[in-house]
N, C-alpha and C positions, 0 to 999 in steps of 0.2 A: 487236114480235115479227117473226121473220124469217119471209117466204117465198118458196120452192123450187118453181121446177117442177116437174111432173113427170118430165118425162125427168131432170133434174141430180137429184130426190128417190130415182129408179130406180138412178142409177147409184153413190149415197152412200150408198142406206141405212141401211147399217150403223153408220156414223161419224154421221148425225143421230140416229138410235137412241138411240146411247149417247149423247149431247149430250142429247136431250127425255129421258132418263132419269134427266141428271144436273140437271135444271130448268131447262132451254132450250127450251121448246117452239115449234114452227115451225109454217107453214101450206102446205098444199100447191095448188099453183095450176093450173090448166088452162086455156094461151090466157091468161093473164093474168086467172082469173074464180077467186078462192079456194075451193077445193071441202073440205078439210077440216084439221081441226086435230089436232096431234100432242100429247101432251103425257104426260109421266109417269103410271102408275098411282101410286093414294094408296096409302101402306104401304110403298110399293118405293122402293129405294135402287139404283144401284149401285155406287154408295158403299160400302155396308155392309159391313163385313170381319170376319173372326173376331176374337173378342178374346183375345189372349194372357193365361192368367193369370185366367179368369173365377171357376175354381174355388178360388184361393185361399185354404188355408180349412176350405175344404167336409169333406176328407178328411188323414189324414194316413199316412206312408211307412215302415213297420218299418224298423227301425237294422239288420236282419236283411235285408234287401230281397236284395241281392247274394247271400246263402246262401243263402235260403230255399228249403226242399226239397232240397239236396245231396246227404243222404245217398239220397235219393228216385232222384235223376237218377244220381250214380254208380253206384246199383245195376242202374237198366236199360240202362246202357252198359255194365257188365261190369266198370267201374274202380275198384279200391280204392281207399279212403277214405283 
């Protein structure tokens, strides 16, 4: 396990961050005396991404999709049919 001073931990944070979130966890040091440990919460990823396509499936799309309600909509724009 790696560690980081303090001051170089102050000035990376963000970049160790996301490293101990991606399951790299570091140790933070003061004076060269380890004072505390980084490490991902359980559950969390930031990894995790949406998934394209979950719904697959689930629902399906009228063959009408593209018309649906026209004569609806041309009537409140004023445009004949």
């Amino acid at each position: 396990m790696r560690t980081v001073n303090i001051h170089d931990a102050k000035t990376h944070l963000s970049r160790l961050v996301e490293e101990a979130a991606k399951g790299e966890s570091f140790v933070i040091a003061k004076a060269g005396r380890p004072m505390v440990k980084v490490t991902a919460l359980e559950g969390t990823s930031a990894s995790t991404t949406r998934r394209i396509g979950f719904m697959a499936g689930e629902f399906t799309v009228p063959d009408d999709f593209d018309r649906w309600a026209a004569d609806e909509i041309a009537e409140m724009f004023g445009a004949a049919k």
